[in-house]
Each structure stands twice: as C-alpha cells, then as structure tokens.
DSSP file (Angstrom, degrees, kcal/mol; ACC not computed):
  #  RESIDUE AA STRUCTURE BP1 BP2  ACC     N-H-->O    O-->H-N    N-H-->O    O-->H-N    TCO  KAPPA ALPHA  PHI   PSI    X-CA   Y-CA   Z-CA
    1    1 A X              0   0    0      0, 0.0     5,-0.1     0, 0.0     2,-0.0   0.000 360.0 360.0 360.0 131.5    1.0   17.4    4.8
    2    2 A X     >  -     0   0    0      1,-0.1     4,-0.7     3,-0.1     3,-0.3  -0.378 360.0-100.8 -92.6 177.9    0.0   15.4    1.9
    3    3 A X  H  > S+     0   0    0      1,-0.2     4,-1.1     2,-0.2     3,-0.1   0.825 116.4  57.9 -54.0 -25.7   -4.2   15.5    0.8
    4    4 A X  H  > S+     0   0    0      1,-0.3     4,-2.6     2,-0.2     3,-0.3   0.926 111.3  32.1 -70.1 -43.6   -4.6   12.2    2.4
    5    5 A X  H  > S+     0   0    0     -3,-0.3     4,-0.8     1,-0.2    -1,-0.3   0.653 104.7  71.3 -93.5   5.0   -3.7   12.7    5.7
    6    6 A X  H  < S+     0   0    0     -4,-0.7     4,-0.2     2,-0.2    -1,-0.2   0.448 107.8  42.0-101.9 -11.6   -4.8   16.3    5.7
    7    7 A X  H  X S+     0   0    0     -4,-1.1     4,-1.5    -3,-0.3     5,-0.4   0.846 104.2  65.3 -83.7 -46.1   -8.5   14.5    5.7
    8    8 A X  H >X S+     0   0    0     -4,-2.6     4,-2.1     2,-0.2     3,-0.9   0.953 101.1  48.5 -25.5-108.1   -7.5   12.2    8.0
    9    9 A X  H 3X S+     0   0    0     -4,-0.8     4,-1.0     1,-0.3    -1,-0.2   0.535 110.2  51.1 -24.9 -40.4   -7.2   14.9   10.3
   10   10 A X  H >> S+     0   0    0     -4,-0.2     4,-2.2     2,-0.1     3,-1.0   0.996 104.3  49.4 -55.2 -66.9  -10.5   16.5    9.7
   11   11 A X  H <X S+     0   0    0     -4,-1.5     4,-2.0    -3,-0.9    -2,-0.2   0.530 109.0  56.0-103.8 -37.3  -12.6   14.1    9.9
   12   12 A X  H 3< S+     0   0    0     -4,-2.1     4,-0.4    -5,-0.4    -1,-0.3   0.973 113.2  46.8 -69.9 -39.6  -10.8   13.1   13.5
   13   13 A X  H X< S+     0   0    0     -4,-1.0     3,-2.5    -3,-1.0    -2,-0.3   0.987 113.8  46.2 -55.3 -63.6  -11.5   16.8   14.5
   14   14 A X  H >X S+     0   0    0     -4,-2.2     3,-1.6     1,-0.3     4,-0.8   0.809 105.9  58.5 -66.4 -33.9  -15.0   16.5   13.3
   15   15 A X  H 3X S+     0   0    0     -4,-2.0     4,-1.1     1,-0.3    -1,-0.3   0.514  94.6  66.6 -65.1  -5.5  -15.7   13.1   15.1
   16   16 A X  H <4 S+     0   0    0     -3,-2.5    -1,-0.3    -4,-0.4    -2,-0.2   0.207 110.1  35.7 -69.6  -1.2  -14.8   14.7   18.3
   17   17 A X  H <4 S+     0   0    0     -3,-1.6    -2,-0.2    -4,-0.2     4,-0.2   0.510 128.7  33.2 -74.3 -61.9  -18.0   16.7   17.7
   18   18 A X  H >X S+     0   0    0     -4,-0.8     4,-1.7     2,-0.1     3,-0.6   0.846  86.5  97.2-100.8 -53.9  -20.3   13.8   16.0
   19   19 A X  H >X S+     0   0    0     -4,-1.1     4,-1.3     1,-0.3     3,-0.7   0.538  92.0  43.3 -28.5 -75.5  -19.0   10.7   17.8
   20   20 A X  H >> S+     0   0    0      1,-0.3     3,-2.9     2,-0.2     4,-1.5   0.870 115.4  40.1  -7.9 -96.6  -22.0   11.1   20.2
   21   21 A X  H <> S+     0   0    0     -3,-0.6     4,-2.3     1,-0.3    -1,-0.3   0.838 117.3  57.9 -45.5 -37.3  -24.9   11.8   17.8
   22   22 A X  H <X S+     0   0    0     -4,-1.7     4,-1.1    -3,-0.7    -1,-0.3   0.929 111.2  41.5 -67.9 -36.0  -22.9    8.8   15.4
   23   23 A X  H << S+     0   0    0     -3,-2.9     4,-0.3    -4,-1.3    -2,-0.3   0.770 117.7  48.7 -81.5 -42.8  -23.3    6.2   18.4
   24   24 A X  H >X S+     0   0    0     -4,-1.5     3,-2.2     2,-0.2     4,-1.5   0.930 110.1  50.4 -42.4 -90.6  -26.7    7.3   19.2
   25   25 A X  H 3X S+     0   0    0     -4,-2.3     4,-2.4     1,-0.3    -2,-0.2   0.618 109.7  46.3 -40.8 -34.5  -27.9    7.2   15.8
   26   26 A X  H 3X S+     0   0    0     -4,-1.1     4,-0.7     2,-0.2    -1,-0.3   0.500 109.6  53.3-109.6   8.3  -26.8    3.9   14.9
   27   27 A X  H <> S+     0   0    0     -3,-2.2     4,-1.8    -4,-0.3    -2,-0.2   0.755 109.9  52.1 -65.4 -42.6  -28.2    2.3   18.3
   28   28 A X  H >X S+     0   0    0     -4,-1.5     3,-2.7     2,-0.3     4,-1.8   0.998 110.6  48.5 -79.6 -72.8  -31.7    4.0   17.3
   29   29 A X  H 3<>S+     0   0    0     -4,-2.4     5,-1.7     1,-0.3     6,-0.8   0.828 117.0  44.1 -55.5 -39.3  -31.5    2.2   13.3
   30   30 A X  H ><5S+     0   0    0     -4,-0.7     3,-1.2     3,-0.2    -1,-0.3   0.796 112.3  45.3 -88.7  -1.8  -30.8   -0.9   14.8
   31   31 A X  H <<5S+     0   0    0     -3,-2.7    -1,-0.2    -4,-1.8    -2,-0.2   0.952 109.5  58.5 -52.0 -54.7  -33.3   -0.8   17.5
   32   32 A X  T 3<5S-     0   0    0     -4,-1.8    -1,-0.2     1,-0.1    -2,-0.2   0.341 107.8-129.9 -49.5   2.8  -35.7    0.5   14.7
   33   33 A X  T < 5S+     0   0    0     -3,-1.2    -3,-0.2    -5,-0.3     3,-0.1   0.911  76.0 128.7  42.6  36.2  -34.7   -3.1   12.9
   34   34 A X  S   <S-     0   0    0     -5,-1.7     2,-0.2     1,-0.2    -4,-0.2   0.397  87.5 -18.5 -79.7  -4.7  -34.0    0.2    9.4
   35   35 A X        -     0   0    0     -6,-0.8     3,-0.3     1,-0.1    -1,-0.2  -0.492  39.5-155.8 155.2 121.2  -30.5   -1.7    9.4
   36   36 A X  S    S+     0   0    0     -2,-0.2    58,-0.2     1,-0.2    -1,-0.1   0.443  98.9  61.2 -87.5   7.6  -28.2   -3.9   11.3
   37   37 A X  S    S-     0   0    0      2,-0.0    -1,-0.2    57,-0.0    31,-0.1  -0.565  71.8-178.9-120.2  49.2  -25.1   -2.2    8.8
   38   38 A X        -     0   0    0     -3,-0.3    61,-0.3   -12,-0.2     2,-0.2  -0.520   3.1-179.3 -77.8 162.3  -25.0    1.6    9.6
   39   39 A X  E     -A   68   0A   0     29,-1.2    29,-1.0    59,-0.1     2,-0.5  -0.862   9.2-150.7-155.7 101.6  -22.8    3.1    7.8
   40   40 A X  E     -Ab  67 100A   0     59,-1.5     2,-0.6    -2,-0.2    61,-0.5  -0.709   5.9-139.7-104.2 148.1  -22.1    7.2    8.1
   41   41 A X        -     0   0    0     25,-3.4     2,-0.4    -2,-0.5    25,-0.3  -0.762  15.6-176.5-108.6  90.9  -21.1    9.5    6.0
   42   42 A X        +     0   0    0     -2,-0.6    61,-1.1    23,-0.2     2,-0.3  -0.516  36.0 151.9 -63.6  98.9  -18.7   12.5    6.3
   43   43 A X  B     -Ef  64 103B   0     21,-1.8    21,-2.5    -2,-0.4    61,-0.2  -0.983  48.6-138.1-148.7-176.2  -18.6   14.2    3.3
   44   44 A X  S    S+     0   0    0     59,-2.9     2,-0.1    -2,-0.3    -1,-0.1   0.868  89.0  41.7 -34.3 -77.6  -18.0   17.5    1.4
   45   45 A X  S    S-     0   0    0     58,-0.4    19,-0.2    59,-0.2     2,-0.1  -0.342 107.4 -85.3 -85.0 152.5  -20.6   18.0   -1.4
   46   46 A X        -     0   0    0     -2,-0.1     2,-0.4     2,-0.0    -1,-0.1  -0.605  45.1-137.2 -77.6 149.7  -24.3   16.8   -0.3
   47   47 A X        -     0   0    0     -2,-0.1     3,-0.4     3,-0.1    -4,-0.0  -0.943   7.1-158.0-116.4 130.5  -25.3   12.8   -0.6
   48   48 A X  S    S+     0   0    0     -2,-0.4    -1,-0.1     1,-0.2    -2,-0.0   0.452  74.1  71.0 -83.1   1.1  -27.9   11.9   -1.7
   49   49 A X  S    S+     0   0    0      2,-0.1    20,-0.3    20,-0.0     2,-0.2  -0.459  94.6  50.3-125.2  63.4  -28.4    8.5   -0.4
   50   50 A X  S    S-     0   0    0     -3,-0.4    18,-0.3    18,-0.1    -3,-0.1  -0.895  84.0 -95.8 166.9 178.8  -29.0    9.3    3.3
   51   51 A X  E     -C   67   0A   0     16,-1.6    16,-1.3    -2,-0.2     2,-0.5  -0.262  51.3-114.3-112.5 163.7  -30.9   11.3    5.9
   52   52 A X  E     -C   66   0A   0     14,-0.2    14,-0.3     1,-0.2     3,-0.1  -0.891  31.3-174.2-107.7 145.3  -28.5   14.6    7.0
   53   53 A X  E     -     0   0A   0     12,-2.6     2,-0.4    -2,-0.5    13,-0.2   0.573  69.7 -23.8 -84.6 -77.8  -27.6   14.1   10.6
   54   54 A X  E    S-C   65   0A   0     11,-2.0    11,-4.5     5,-0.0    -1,-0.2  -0.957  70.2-135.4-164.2 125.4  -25.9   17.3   11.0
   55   55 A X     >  -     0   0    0     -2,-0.4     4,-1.9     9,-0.3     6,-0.3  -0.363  35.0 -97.1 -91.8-172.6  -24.2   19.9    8.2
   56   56 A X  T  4>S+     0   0    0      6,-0.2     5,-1.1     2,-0.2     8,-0.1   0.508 113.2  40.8 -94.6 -18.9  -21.2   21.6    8.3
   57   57 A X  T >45S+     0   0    0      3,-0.2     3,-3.1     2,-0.1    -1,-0.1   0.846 115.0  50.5 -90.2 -63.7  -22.1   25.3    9.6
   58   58 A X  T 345S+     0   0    0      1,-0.3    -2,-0.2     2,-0.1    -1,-0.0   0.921 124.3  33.0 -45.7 -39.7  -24.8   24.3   12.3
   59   59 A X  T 3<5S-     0   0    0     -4,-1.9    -1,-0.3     2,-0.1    -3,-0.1   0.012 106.7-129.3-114.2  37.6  -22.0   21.5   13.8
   60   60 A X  T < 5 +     0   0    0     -3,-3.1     2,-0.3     1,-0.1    -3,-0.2   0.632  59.6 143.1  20.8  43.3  -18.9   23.8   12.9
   61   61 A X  S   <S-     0   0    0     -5,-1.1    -2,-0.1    -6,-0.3    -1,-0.1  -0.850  71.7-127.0-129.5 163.1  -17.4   21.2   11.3
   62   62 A X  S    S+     0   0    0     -2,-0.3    -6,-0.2   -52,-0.2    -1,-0.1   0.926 103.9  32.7 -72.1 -71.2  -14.9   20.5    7.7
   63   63 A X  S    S-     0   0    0     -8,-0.1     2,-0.4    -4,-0.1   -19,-0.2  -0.284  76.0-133.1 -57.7 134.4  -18.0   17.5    6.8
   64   64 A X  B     -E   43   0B   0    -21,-2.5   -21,-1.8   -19,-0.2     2,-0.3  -0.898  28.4-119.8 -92.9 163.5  -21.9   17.0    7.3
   65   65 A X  E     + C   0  54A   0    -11,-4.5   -12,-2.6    -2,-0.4   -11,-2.0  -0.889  31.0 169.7 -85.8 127.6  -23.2   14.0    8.4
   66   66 A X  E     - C   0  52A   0    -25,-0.3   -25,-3.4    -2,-0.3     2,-0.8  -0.893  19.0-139.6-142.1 142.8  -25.6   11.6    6.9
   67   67 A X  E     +AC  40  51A   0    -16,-1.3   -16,-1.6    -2,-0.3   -27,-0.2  -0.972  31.2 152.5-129.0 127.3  -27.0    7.7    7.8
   68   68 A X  E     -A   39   0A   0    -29,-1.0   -29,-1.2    -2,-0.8     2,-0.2  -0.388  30.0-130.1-110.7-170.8  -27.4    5.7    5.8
   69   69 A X     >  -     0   0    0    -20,-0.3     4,-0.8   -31,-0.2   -31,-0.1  -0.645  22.9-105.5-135.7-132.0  -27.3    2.2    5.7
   70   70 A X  T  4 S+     0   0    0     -2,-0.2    -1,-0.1     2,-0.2   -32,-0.1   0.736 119.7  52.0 -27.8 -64.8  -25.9   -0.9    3.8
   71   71 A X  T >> S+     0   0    0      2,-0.2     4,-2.8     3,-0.1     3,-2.1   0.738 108.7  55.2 -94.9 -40.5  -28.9   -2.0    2.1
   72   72 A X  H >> S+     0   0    0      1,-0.3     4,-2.2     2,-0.2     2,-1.9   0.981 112.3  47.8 -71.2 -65.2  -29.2    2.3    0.6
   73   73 A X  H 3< S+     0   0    0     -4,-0.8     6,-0.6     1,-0.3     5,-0.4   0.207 112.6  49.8 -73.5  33.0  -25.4    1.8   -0.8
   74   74 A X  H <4 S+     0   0    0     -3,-2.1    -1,-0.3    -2,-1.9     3,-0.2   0.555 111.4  44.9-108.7 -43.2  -26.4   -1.3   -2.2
   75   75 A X  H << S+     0   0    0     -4,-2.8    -2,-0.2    -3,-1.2    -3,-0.2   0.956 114.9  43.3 -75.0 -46.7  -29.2   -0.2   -3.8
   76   76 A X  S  < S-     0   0    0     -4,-2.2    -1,-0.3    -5,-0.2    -3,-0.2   0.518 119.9-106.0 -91.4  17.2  -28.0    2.9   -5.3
   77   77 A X  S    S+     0   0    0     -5,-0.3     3,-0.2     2,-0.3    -3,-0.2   0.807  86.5 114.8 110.2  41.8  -24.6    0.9   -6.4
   78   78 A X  S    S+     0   0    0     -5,-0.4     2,-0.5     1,-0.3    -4,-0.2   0.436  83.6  49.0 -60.9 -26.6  -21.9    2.2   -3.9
   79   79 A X  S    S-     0   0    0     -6,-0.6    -2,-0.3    -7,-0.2    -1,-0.3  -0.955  98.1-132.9-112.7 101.6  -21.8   -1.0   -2.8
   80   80 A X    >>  -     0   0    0     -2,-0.5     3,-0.9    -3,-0.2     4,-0.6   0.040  13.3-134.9 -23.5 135.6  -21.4   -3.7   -5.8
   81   81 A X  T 34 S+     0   0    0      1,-0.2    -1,-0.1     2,-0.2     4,-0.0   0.429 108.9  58.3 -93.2  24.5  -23.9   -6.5   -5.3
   82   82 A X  T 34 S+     0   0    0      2,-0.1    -1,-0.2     3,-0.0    -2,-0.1   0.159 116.6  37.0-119.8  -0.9  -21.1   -9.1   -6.1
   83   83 A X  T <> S+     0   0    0     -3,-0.9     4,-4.1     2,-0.1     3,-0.5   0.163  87.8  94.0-109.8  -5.7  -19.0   -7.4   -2.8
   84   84 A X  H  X S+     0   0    0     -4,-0.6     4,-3.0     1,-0.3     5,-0.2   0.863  82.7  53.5 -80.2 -13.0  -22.0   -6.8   -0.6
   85   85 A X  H  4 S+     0   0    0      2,-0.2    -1,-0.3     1,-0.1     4,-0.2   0.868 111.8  50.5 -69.8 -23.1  -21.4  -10.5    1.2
   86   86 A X  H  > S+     0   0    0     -3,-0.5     4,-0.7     2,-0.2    -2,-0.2   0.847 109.7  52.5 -43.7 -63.5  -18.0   -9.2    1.8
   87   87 A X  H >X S+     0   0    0     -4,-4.1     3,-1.6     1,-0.2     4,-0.7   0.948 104.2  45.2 -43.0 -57.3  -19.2   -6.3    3.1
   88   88 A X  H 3< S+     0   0    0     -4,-3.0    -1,-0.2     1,-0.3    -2,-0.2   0.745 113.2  59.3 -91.8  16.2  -21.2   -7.0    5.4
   89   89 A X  H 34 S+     0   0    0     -5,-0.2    -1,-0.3     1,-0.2    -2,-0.2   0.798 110.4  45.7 -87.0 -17.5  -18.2   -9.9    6.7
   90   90 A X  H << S+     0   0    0     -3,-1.6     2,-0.4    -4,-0.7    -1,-0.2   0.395  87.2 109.2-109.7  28.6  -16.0   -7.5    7.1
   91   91 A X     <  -     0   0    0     -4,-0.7     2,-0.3    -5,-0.1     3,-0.1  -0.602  63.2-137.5 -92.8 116.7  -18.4   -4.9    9.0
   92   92 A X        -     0   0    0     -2,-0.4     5,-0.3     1,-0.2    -1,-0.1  -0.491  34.8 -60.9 -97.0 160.6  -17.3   -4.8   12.6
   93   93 A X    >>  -     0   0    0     -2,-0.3     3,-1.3     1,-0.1     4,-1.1   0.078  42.5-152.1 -13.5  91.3  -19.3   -4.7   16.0
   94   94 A X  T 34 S+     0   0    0      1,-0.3    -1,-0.1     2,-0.2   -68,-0.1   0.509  86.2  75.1 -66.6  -5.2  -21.2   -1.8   15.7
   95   95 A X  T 34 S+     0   0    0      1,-0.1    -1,-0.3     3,-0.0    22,-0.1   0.896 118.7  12.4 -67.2 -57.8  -21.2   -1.6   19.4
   96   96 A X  T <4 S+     0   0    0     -3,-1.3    21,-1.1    20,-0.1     2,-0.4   0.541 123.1  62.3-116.3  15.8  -17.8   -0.5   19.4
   97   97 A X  E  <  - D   0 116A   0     -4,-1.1     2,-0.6    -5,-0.3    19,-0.2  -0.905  62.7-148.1-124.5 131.0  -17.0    0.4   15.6
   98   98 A X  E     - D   0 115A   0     17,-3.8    17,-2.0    -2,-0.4     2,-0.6  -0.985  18.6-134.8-116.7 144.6  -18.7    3.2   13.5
   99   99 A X  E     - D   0 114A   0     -2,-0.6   -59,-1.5   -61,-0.3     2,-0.3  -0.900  35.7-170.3 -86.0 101.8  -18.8    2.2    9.7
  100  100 A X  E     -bD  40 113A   0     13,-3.4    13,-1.7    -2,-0.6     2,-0.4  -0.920  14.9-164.6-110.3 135.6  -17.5    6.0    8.1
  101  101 A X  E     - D   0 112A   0    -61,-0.5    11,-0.2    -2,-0.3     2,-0.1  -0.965  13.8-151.2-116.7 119.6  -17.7    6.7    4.5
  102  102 A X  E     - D   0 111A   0      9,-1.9     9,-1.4    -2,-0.4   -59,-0.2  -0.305  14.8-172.0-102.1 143.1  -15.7    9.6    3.9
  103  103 A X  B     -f   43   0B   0    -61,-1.1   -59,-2.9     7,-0.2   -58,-0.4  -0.581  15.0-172.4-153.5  72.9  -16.6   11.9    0.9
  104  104 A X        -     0   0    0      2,-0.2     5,-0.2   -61,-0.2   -59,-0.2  -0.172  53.4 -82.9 -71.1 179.8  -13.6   14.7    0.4
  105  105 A X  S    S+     0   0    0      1,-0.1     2,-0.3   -61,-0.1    -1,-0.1   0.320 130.5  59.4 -82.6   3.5  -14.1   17.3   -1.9
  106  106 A X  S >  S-     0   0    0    -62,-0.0     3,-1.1     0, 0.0    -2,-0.2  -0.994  77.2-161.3-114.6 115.5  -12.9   14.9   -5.0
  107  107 A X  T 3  S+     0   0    0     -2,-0.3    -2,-0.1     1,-0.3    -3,-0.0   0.242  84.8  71.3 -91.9  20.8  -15.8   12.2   -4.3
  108  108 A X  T 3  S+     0   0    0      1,-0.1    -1,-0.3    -4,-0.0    -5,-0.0   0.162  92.3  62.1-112.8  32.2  -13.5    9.4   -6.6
  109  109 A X  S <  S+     0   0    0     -3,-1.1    -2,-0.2    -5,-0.2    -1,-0.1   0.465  80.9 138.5-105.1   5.3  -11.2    9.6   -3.3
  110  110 A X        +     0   0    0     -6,-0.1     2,-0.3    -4,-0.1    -7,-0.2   0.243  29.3 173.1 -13.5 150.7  -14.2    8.3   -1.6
  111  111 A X  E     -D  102   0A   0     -9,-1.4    -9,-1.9     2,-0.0     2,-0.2  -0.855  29.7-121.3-172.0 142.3  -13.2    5.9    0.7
  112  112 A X  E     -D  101   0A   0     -2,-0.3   -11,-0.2   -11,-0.2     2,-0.2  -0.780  25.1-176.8 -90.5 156.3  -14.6    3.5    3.7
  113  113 A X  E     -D  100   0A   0    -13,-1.7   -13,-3.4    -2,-0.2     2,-0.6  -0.933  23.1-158.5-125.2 152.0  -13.3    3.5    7.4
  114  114 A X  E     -D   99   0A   0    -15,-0.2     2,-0.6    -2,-0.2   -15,-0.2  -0.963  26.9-175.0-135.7  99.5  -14.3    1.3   10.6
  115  115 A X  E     -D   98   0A   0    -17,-2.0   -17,-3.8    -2,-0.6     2,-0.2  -0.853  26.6-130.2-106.7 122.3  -13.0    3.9   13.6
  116  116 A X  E     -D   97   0A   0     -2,-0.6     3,-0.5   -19,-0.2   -19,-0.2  -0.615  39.9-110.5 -72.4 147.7  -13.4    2.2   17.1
  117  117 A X  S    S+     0   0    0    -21,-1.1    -1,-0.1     1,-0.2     2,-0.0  -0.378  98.0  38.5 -76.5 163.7  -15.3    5.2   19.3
  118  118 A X              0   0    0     -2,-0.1    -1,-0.2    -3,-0.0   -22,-0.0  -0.329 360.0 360.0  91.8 -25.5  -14.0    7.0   21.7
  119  119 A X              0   0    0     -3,-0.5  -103,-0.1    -2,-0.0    -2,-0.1  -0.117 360.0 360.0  63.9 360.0  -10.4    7.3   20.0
C-alpha cells in the first residue's frame, strides 16, 4: 500500500471516532458567528493555528484534532490571500461536508479534503 493511501486509511479509521465531536464543533463555530468556513485538522506533529479538539492517545487515534477556521489559515498564510475567494467558492455545505486538512508526518504532503459525514 503506497504512503498516500496508507493515510487515506487512517484518517477514515480516525473519523469514525471524531465524525461526531467534528459535526458538533463546527455547528457550535458557526452558531458562535467565530466562522462560517471550519475547517479541521488531522495531523501528526502539533499545529499551531487552532484550538486541540482531541489528541491522539486520549482519542486512540493515528491524528489529533484541531478547529480552526478559514480566516486563521489565511492569516497565518496556509491559505494564500490571492486563492482565499476560491476557497471559500469551493467550500461545500458545511451541513453535510467537513472541510479536513490533513497533516501526515511529512507536513509538505499537507493536503485539503471536503468528506461528506456519515461515510
């Protein structure tokens, strides 16, 4: 199994864990008007531009979790600010989409995903 899909495949385990607490979380920031773009982050190494959700021993899982939003990976330059109208056009229904940015254990394989729940 090559690296790529061998992350894939983490990160499906762990959302079978998180899904909840991800769905939850990103009702609460936009109720709280913090951000109509969440956007959470699975990774490896700790990030520093977002609140920890849940690490990787307490929720026996390959990732921790952190929310962030849009507007935080814009400001600290994850997001370009010459792509961020892009972004948030191609940012689907948060109702039934979580926004994942995935952060394996080489962070320039970084990478965004838009996973319908329940899946």
């Amino acid at each position: 199994m090559d690296a790529k899909a061998e992350i894939l495949r983490s990160v499906k385990k762990d959302l079978e864990v998180l899904e909840e607490l991800i769905k939850e979380s990103a009702e609460t920031m936009r109720n709280k008007e913090l951000t109509q773009y969440p956007i959470f982050v699975l990774s490896k190494p700790p990030f520093p531009a977002g609140t920890l959700l849940a690490n990787q021993d307490d929720a026996q899982t390959h990732f921790a979790l952190y929310a962030a939003s849009t507007e935080d990976f814009i400001r600290f330059g994850l997001i370009p600010m010459d792509k961020a109208k892009k972004f948030v056009a191609s940012y689907k229904p948060v109702d039934k989409y979580m926004c994942l940015f995935i952060i394996p254990d080489n962070p320039q394989e970084a990478h965004f995903i838009f996973q319908p729940y329940g899946i």
